[in-house]
C-alpha positions as CSV (number, residue, x, y, z in Angstrom):
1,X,-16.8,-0.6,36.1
2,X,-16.3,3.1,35.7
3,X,-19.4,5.7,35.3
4,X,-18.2,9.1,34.2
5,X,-18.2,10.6,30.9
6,X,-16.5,13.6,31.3
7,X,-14.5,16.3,33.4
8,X,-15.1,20.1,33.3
9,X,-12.2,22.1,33.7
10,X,-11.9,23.7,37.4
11,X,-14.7,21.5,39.2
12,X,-14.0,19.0,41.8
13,X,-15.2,15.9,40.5
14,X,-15.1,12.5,42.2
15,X,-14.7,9.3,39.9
16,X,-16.0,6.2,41.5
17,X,-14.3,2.7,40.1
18,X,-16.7,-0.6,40.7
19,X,-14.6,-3.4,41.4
20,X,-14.5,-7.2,41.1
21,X,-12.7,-7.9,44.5
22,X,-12.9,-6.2,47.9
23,X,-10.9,-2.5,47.9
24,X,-9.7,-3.2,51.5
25,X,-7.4,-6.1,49.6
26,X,-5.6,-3.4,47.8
27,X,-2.4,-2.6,49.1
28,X,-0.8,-0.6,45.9
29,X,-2.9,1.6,43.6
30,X,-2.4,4.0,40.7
31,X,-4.8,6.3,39.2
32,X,-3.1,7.6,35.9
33,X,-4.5,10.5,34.1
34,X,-3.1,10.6,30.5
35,X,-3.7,13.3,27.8
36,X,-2.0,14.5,24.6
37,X,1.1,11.9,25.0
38,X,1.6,12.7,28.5
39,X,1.2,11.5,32.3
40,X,-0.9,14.6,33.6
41,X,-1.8,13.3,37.3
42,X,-1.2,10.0,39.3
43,X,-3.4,9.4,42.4
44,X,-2.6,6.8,44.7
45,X,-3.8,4.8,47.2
46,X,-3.8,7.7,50.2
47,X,-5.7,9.8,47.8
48,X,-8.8,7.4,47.3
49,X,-12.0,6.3,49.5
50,X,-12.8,2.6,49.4
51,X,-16.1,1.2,50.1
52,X,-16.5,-2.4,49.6
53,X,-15.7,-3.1,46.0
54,X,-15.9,-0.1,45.5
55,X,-13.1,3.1,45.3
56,X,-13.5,6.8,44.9
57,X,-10.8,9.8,44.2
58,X,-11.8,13.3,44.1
59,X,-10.0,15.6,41.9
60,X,-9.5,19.4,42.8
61,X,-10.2,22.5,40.9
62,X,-6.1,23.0,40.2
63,X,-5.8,19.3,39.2
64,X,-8.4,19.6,36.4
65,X,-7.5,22.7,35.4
66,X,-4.6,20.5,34.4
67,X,-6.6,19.1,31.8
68,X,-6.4,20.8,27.9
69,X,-10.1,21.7,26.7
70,X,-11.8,19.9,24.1
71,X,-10.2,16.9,24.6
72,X,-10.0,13.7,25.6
73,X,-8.0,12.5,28.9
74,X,-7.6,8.8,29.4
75,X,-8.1,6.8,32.9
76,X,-6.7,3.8,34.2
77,X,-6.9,2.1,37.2
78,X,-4.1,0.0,38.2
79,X,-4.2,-2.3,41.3
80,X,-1.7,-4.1,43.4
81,X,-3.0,-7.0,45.9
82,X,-0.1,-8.4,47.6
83,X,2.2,-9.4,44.5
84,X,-0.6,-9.8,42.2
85,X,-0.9,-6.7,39.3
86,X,-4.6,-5.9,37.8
87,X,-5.1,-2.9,35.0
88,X,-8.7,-1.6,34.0
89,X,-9.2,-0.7,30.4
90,X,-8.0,2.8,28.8
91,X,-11.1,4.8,30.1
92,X,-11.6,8.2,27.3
93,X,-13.2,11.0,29.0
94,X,-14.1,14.1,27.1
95,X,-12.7,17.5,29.0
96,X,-15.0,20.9,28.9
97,X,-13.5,23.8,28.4
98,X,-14.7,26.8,31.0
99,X,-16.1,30.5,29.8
100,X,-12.8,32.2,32.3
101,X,-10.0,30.8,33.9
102,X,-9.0,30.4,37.7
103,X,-10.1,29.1,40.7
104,X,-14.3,30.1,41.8
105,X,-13.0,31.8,44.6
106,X,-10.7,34.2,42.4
107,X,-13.4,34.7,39.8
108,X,-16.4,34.7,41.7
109,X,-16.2,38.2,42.7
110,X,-17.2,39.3,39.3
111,X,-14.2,41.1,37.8
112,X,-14.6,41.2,33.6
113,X,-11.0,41.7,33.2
């Protein structure tokens, strides 16, 4: 079970992935991000959090600036424990788009250029 719905552009969002068995089983893990017909990011086991049956990955502001606005990126989990191979479903997130480009702290100082 997945709850998220979207990504913004240049935020640092953390996507939380309920599962069926215990994360501390896992011992191989792939989080692919897909969009427009190609492999945008892959986050693996060292990059997640896991609670329980529960894992989390947090995405920085370069990787989802990564993203093309006003689309869709798809998700999926995939999960090694021992020799045995799991896949979630194709997860389709919409991506928002951001009024100016860059980084908060390279923006924030209020230039209008």
């Amino acid at each position: 079970v997945v709850k998220m719905r979207l990504i913004s552009r240049y935020t640092t969002p953390t996507h939380l992935f309920t599962l069926p068995f215990y994360a501390n089983d896992i011992t191989e893990l792939a989080i692919i991000y897909y969009q427009n017909d190609n492999v945008v990011l892959i986050k693996n086991l060292s990059d997640c959090t896991r609670n329980d049956k529960m894992i989390s990955v947090s995405l920085t502001e370069e990787e989802t600036a990564l993203f093309k606005p006003q689309g869709y990126v798809k998700i999926q989990l995939r999960v090694g424990i021992g020799e045995k191979r799991m896949n979630s479903k194709v997860l389709m997130v919409t991506v928002y788009d951001v009024l100016k480009d860059g980084l908060l702290s390279e923006i924030s100082g209020g230039d209008t250029q």
